[in-house]
mmCIF file of the N, C-alpha and C atoms, coordinates in Angstrom:
data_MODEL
# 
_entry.id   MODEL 
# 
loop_
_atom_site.group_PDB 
_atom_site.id 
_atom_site.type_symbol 
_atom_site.label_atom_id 
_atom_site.label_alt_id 
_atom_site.label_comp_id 
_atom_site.label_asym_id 
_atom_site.label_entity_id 
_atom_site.label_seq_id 
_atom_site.pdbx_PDB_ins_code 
_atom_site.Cartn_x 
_atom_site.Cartn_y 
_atom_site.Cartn_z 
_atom_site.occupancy 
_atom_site.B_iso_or_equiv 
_atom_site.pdbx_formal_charge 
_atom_site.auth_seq_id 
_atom_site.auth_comp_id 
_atom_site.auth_asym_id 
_atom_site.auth_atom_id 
_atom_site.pdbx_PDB_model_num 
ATOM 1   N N  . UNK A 1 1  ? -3.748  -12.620 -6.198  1.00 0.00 ? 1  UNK A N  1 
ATOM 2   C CA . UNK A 1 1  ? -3.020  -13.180 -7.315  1.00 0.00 ? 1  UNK A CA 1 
ATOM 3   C C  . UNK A 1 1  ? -1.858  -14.005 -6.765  1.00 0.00 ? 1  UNK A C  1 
ATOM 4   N N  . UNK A 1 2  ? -1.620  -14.847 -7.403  1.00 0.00 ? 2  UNK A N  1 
ATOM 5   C CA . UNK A 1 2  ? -0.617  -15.836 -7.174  1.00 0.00 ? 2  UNK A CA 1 
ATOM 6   C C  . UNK A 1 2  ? 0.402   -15.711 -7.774  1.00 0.00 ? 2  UNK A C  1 
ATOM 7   N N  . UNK A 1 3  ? 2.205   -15.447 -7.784  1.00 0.00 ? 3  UNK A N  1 
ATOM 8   C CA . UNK A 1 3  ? 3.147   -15.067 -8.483  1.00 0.00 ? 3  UNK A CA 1 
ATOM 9   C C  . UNK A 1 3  ? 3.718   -16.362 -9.046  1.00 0.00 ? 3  UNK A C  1 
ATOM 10  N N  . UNK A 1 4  ? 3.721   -16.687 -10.322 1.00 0.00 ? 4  UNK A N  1 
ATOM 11  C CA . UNK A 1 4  ? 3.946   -17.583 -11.393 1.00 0.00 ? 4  UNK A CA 1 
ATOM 12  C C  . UNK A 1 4  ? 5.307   -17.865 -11.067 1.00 0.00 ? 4  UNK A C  1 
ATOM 13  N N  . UNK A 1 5  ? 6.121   -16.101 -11.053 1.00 0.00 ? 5  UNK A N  1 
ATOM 14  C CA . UNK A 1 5  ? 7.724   -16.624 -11.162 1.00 0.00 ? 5  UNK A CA 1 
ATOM 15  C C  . UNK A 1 5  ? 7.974   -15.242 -9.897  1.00 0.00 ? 5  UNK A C  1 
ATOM 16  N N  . UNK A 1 6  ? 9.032   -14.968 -9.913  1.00 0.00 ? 6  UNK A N  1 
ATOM 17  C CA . UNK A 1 6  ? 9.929   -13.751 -9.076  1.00 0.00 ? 6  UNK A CA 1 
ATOM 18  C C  . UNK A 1 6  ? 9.537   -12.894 -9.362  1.00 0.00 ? 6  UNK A C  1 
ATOM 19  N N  . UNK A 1 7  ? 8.632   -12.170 -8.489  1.00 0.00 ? 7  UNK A N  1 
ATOM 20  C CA . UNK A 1 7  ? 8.235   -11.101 -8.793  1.00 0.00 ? 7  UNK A CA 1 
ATOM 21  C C  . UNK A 1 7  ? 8.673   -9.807  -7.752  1.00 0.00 ? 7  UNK A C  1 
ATOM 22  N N  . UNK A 1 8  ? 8.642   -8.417  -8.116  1.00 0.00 ? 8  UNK A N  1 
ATOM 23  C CA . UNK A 1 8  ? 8.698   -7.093  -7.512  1.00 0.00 ? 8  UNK A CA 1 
ATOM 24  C C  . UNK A 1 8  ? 7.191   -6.826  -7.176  1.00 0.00 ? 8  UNK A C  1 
ATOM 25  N N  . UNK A 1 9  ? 7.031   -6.387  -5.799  1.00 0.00 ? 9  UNK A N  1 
ATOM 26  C CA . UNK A 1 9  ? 4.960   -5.304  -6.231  1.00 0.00 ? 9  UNK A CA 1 
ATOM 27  C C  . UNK A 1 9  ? 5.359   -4.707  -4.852  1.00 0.00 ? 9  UNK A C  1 
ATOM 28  N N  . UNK A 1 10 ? 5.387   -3.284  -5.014  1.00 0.00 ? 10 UNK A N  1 
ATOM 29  C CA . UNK A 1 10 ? 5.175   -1.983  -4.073  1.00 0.00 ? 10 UNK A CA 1 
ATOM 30  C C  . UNK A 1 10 ? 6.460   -2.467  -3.071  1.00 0.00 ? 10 UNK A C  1 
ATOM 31  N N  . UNK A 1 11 ? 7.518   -2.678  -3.318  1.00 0.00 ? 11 UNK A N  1 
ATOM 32  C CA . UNK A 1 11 ? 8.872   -3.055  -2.892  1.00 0.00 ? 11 UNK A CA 1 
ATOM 33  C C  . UNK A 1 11 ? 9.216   -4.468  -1.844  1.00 0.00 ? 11 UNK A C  1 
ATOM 34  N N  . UNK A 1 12 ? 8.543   -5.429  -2.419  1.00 0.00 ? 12 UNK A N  1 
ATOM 35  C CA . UNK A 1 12 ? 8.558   -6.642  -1.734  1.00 0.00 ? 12 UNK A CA 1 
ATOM 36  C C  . UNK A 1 12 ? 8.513   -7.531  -2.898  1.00 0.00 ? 12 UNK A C  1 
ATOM 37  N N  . UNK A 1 13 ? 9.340   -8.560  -2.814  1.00 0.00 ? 13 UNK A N  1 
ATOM 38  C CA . UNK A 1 13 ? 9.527   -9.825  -3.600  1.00 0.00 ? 13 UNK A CA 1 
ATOM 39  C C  . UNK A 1 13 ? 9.017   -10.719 -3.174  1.00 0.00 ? 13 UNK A C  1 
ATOM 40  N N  . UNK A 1 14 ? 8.205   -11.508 -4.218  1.00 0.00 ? 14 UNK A N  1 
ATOM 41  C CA . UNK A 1 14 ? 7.353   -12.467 -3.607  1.00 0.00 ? 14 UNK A CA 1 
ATOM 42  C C  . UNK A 1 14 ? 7.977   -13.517 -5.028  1.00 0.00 ? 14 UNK A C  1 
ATOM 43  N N  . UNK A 1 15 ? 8.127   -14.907 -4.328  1.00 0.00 ? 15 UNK A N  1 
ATOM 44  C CA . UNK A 1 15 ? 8.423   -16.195 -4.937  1.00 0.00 ? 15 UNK A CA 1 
ATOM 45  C C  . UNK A 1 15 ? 7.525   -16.539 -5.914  1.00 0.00 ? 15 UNK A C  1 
ATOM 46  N N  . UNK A 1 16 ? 7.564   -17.597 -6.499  1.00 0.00 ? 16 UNK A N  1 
ATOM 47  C CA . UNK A 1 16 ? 6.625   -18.409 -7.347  1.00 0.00 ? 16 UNK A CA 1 
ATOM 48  C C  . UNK A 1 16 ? 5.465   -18.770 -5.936  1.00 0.00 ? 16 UNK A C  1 
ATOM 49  N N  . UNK A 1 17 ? 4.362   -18.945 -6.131  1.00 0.00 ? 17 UNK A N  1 
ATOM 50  C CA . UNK A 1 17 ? 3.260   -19.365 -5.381  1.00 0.00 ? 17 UNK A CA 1 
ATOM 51  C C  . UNK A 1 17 ? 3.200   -18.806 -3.777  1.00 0.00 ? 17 UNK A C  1 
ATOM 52  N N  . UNK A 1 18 ? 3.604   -17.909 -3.847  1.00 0.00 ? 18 UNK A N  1 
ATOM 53  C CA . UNK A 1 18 ? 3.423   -16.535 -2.757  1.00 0.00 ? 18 UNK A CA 1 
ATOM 54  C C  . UNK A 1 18 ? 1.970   -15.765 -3.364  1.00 0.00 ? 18 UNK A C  1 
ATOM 55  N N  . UNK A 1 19 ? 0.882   -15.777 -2.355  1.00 0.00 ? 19 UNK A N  1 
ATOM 56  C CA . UNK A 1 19 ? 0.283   -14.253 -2.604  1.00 0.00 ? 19 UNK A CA 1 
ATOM 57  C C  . UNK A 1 19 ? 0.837   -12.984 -2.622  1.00 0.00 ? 19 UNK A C  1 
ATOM 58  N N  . UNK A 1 20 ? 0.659   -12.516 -3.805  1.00 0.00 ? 20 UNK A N  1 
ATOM 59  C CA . UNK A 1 20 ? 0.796   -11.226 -4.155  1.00 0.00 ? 20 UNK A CA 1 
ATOM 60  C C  . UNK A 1 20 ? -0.499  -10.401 -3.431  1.00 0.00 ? 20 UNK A C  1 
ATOM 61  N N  . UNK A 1 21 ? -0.560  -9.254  -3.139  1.00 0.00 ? 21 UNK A N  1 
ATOM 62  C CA . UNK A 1 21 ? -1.524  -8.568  -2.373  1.00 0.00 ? 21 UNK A CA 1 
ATOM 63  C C  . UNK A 1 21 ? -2.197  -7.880  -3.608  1.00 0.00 ? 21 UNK A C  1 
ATOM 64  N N  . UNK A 1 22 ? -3.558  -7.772  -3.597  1.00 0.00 ? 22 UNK A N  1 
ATOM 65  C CA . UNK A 1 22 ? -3.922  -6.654  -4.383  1.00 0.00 ? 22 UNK A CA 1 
ATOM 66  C C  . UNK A 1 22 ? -4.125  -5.228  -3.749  1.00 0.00 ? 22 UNK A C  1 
ATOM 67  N N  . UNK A 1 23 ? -3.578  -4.606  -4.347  1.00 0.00 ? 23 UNK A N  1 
ATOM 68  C CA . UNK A 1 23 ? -3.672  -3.026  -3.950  1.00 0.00 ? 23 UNK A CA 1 
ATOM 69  C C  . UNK A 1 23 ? -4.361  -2.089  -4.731  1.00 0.00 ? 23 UNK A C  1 
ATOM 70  N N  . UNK A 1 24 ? -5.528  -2.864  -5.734  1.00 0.00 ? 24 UNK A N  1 
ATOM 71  C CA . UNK A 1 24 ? -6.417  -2.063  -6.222  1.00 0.00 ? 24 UNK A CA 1 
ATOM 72  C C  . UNK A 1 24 ? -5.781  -0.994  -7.084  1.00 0.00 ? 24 UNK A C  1 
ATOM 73  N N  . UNK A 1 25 ? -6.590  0.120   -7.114  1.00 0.00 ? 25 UNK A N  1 
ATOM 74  C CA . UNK A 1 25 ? -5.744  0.994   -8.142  1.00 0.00 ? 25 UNK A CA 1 
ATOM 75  C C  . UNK A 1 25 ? -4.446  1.789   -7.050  1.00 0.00 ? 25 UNK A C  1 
ATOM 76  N N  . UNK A 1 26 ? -4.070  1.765   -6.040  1.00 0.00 ? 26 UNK A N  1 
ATOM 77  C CA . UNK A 1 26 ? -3.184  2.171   -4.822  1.00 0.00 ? 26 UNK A CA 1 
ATOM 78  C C  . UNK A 1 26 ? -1.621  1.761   -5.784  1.00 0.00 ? 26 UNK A C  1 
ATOM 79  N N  . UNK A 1 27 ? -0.842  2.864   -5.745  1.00 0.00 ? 27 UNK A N  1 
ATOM 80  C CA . UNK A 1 27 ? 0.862   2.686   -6.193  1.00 0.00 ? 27 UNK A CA 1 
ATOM 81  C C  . UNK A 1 27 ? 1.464   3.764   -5.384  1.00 0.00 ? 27 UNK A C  1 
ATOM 82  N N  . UNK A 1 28 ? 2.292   3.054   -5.123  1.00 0.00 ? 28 UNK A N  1 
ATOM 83  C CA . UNK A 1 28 ? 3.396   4.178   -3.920  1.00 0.00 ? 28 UNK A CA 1 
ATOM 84  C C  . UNK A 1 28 ? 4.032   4.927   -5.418  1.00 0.00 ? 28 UNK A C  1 
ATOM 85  N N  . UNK A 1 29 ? 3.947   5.702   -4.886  1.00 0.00 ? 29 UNK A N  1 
ATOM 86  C CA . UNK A 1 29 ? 4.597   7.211   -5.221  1.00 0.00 ? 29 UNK A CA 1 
ATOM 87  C C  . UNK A 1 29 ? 6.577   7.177   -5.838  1.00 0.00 ? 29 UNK A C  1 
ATOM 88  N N  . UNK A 1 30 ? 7.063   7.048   -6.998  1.00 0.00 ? 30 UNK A N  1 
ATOM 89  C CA . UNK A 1 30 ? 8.404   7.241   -6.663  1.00 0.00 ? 30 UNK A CA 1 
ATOM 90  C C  . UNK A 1 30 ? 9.456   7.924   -5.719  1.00 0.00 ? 30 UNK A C  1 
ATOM 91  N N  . UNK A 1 31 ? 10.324  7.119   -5.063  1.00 0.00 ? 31 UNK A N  1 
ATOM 92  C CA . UNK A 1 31 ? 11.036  7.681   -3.942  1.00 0.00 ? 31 UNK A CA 1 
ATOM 93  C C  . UNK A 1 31 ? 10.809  6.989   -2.485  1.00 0.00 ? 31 UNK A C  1 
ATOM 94  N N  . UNK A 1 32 ? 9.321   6.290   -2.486  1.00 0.00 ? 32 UNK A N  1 
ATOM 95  C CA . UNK A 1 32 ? 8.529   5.315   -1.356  1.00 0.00 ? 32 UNK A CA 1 
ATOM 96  C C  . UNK A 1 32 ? 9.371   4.582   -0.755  1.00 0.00 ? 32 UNK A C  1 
ATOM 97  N N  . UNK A 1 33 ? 9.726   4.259   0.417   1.00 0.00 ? 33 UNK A N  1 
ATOM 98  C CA . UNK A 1 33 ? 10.497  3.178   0.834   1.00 0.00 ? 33 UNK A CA 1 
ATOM 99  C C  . UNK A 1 33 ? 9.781   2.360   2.025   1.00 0.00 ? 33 UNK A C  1 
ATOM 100 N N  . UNK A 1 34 ? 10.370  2.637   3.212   1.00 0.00 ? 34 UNK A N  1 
ATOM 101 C CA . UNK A 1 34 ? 9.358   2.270   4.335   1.00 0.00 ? 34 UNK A CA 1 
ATOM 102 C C  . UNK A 1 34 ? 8.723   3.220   4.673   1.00 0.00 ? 34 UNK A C  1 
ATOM 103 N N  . UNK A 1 35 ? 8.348   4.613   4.283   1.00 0.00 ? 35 UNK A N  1 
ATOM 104 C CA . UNK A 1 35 ? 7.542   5.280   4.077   1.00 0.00 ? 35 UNK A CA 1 
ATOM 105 C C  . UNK A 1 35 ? 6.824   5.674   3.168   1.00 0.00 ? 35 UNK A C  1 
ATOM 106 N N  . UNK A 1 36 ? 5.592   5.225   2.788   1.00 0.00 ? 36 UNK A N  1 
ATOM 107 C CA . UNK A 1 36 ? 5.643   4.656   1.861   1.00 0.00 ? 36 UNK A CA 1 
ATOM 108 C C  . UNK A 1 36 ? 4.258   6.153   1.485   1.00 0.00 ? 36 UNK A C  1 
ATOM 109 N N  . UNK A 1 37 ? 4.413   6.706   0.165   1.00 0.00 ? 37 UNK A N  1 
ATOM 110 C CA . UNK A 1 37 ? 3.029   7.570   0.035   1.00 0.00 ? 37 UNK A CA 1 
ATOM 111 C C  . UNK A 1 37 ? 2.079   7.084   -1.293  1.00 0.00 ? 37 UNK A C  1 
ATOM 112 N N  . UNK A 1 38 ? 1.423   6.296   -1.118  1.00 0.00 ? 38 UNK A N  1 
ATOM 113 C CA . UNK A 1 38 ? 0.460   6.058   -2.499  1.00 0.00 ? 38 UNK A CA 1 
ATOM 114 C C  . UNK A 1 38 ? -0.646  6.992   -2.393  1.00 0.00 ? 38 UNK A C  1 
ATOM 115 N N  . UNK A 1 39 ? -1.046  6.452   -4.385  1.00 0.00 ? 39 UNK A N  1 
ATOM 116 C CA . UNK A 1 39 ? -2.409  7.656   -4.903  1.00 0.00 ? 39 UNK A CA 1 
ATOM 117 C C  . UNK A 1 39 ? -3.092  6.444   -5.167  1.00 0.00 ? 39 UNK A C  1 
ATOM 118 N N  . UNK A 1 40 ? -4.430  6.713   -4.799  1.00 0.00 ? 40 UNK A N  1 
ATOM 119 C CA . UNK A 1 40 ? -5.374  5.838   -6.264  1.00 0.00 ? 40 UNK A CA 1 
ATOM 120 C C  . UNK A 1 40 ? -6.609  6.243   -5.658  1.00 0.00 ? 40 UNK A C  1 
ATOM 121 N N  . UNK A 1 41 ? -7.752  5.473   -6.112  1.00 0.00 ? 41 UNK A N  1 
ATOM 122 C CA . UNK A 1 41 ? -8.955  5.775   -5.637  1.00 0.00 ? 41 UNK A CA 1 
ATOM 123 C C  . UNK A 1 41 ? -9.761  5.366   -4.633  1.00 0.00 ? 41 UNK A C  1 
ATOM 124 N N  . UNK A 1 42 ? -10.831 5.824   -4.085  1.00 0.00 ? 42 UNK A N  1 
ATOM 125 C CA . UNK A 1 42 ? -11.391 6.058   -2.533  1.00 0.00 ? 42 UNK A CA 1 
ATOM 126 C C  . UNK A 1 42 ? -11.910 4.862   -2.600  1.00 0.00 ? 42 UNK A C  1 
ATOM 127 N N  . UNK A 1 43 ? -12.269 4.035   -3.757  1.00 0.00 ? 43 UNK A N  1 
ATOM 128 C CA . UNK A 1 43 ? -13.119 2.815   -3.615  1.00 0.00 ? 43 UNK A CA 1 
ATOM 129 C C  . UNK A 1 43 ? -12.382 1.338   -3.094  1.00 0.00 ? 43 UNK A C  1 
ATOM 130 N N  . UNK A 1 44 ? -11.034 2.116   -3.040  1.00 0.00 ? 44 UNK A N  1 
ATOM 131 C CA . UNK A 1 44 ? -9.621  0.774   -2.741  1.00 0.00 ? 44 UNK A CA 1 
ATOM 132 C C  . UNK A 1 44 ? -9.271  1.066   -1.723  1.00 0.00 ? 44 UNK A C  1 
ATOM 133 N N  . UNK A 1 45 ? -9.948  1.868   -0.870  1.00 0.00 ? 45 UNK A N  1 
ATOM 134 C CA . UNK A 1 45 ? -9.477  1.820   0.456   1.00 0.00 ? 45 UNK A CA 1 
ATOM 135 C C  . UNK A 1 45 ? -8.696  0.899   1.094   1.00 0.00 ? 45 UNK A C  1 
ATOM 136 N N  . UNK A 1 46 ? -9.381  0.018   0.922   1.00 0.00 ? 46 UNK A N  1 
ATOM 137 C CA . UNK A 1 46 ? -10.112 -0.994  1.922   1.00 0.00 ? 46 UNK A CA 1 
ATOM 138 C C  . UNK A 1 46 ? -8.782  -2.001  1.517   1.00 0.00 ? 46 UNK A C  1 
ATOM 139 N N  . UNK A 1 47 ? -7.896  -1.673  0.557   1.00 0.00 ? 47 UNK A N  1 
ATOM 140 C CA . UNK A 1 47 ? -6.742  -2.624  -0.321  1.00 0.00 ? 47 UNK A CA 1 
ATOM 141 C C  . UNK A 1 47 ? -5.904  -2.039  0.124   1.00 0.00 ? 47 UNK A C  1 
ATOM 142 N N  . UNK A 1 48 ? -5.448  -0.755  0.861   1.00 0.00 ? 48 UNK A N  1 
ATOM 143 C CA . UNK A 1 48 ? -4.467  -0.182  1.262   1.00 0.00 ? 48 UNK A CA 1 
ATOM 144 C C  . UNK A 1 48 ? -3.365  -1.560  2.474   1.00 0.00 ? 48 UNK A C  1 
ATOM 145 N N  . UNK A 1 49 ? -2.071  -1.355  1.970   1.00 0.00 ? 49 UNK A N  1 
ATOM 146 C CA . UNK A 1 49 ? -1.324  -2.062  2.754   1.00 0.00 ? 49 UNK A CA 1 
ATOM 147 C C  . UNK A 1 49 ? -1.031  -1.903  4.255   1.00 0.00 ? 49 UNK A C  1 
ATOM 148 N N  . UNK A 1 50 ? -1.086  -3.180  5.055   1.00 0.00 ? 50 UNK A N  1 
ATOM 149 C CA . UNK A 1 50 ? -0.242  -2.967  6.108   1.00 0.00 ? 50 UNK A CA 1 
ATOM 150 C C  . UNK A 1 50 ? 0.468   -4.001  6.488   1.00 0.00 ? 50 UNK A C  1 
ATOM 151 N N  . UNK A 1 51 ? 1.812   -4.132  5.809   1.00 0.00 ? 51 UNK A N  1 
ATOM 152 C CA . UNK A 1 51 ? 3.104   -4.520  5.365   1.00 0.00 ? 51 UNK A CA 1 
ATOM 153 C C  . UNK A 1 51 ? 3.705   -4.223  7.025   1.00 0.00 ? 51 UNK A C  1 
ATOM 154 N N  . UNK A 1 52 ? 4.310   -5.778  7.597   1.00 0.00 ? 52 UNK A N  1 
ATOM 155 C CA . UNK A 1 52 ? 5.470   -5.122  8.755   1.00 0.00 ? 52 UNK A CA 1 
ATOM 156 C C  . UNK A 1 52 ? 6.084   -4.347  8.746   1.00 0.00 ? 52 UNK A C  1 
ATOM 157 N N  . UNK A 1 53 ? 6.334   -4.024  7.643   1.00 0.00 ? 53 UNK A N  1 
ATOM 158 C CA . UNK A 1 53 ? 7.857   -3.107  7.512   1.00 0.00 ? 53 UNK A CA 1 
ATOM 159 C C  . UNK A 1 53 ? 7.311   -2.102  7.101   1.00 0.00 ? 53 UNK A C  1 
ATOM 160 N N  . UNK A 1 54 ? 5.746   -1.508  6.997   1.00 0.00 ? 54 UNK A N  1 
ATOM 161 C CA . UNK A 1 54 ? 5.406   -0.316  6.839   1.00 0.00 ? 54 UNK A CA 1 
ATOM 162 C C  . UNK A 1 54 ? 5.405   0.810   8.156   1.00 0.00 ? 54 UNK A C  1 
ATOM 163 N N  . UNK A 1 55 ? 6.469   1.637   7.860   1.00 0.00 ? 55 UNK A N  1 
ATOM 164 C CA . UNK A 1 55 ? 6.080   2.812   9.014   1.00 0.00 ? 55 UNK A CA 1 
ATOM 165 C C  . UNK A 1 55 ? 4.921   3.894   8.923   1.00 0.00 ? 55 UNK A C  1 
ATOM 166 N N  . UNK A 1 56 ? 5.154   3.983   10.212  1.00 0.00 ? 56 UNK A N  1 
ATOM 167 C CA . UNK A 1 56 ? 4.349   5.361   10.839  1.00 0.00 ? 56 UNK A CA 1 
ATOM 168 C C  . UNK A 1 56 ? 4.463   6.576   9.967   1.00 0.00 ? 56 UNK A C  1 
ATOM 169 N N  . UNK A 1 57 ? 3.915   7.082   9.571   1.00 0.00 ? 57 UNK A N  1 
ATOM 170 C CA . UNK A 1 57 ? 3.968   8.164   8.592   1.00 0.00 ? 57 UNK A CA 1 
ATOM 171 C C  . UNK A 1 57 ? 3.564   8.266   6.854   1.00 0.00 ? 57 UNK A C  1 
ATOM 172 N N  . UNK A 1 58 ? 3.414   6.900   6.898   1.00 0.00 ? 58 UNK A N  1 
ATOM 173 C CA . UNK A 1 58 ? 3.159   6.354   5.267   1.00 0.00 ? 58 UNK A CA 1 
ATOM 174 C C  . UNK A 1 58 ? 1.904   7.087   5.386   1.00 0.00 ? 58 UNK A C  1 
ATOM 175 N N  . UNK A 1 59 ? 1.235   7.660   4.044   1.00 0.00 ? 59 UNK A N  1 
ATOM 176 C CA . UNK A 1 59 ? 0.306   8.304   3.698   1.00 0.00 ? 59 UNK A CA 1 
ATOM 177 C C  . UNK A 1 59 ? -0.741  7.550   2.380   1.00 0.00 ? 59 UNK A C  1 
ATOM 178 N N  . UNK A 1 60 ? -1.592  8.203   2.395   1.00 0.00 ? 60 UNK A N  1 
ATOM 179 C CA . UNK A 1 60 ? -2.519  7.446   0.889   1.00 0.00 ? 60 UNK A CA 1 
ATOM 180 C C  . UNK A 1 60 ? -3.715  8.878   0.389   1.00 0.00 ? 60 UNK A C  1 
ATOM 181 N N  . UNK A 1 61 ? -3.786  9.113   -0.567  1.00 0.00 ? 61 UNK A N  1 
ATOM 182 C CA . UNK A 1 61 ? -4.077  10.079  -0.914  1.00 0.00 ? 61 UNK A CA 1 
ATOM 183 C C  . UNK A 1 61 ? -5.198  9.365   -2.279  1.00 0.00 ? 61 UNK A C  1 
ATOM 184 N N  . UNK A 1 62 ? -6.621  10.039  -2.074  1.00 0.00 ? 62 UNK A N  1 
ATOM 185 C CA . UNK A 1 62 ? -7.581  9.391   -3.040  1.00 0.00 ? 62 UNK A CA 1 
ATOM 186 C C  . UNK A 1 62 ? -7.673  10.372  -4.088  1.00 0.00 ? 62 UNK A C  1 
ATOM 187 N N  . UNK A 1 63 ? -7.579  10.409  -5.529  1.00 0.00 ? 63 UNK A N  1 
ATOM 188 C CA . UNK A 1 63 ? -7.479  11.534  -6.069  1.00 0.00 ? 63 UNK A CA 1 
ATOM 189 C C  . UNK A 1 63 ? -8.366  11.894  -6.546  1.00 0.00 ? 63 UNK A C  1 
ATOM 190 N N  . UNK A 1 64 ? -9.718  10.892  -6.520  1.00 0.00 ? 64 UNK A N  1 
ATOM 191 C CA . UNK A 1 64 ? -10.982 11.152  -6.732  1.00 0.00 ? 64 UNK A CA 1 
ATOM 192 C C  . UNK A 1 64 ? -12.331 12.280  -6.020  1.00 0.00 ? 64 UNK A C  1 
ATOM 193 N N  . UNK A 1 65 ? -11.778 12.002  -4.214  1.00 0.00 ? 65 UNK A N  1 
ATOM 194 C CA . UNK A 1 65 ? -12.681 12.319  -3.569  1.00 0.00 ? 65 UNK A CA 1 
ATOM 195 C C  . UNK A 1 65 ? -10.929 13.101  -2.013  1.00 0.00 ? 65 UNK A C  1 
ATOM 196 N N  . UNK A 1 66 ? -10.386 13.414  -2.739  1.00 0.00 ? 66 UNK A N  1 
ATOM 197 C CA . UNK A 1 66 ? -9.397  14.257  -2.163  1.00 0.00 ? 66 UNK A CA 1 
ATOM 198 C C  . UNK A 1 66 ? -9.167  13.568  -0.415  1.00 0.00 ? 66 UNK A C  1 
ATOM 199 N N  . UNK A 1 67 ? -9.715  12.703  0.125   1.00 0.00 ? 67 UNK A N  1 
ATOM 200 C CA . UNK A 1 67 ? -9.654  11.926  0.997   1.00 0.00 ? 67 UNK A CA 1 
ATOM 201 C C  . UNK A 1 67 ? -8.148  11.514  1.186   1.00 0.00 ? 67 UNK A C  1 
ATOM 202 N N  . UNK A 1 68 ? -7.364  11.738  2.959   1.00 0.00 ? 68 UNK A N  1 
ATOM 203 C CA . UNK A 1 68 ? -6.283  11.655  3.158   1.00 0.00 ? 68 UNK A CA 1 
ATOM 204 C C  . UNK A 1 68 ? -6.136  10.765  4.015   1.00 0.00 ? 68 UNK A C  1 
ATOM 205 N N  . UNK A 1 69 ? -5.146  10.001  4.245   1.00 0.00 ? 69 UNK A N  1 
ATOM 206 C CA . UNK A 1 69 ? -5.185  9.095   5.131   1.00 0.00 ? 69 UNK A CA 1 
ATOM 207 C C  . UNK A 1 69 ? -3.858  9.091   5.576   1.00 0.00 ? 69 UNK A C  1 
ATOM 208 N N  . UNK A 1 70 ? -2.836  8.767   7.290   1.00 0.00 ? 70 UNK A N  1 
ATOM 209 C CA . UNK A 1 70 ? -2.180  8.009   7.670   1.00 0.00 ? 70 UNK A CA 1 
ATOM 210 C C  . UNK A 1 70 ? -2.220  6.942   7.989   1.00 0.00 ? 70 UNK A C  1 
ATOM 211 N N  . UNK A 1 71 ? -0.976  6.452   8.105   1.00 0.00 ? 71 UNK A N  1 
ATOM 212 C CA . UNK A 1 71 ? -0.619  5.240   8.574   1.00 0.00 ? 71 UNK A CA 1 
ATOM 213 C C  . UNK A 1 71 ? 0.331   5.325   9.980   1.00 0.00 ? 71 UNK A C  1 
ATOM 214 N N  . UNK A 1 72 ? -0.612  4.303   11.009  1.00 0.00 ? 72 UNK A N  1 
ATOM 215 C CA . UNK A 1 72 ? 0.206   3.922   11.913  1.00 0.00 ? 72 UNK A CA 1 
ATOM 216 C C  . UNK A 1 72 ? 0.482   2.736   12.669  1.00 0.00 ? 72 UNK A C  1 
ATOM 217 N N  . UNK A 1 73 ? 2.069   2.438   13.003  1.00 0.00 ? 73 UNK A N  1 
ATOM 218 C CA . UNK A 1 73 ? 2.342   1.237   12.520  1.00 0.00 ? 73 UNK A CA 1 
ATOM 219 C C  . UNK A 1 73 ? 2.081   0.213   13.787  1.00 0.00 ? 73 UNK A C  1 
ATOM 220 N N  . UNK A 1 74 ? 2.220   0.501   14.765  1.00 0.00 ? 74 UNK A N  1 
ATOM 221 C CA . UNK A 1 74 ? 1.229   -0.130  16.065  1.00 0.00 ? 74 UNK A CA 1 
ATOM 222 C C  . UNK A 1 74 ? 0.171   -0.584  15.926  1.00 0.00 ? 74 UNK A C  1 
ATOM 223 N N  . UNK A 1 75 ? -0.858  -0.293  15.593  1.00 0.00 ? 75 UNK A N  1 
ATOM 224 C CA . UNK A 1 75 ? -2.126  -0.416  15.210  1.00 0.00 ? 75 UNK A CA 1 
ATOM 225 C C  . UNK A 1 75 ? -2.183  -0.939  13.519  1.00 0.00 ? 75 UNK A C  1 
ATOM 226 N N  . UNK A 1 76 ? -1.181  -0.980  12.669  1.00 0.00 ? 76 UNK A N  1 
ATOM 227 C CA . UNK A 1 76 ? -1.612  -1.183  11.319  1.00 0.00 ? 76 UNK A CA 1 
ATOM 228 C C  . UNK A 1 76 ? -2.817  -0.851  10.992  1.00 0.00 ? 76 UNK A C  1 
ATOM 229 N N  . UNK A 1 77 ? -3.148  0.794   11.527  1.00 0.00 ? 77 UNK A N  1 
ATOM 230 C CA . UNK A 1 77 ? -4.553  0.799   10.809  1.00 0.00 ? 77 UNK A CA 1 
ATOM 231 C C  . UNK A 1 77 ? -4.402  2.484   9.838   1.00 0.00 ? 77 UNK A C  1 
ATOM 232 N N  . UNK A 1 78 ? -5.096  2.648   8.905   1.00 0.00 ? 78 UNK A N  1 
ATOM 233 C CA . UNK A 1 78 ? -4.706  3.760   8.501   1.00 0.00 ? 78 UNK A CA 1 
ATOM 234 C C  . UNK A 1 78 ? -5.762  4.327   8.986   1.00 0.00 ? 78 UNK A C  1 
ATOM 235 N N  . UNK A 1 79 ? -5.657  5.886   9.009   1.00 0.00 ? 79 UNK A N  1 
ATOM 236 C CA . UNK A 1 79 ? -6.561  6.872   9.797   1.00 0.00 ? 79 UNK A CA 1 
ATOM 237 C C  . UNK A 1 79 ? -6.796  7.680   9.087   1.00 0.00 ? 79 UNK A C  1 
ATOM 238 N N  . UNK A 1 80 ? -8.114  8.401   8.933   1.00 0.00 ? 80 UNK A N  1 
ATOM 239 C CA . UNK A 1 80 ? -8.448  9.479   8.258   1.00 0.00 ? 80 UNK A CA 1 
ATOM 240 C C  . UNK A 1 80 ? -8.275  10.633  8.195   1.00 0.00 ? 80 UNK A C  1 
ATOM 241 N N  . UNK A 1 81 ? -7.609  11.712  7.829   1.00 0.00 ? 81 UNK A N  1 
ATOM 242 C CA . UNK A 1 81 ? -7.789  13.033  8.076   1.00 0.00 ? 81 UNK A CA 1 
ATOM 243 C C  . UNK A 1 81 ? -8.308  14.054  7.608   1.00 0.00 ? 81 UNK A C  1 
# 
């Protein structure tokens, strides 16, 4: 998606004609900062963020298929557990 005007999404501001990221059904958790813990479903994996400014320890939790994941920030890759 393309941001029309000033927008907020999962704590990053993006301008008029900035991609916005889709993150599928994925929302960080209230309290999220650079650690960031989202819920949504196993089929959005694949939409999960990896934001520079995301640290090591950020989590993602599928609430469908109870599937857990970290994040680590070297690798920007999330990992299964």
């Amino acid at each position: 998606m393309i941001a029309d005007n000033l927008i907020i999404m999962d704590g990053h501001w993006y301008e008029p004609g900035q991609e916005v990221p889709d993150l599928g059904s994925f929302v960080a958790m209230p309290g999220s900062d650079k650690v960031r813990n989202y819920e949504g479903l196993s089929a959005d994996v694949g939409k999960l963020p990896k934001y520079d400014d995301l640290e090591t320890g950020s989590s993602a939790f599928c609430i469908d298929t109870g599937q857990f994941f970290k994040y680590e920030k070297t690798t920007k890759t999330w990992y299964e557990l």
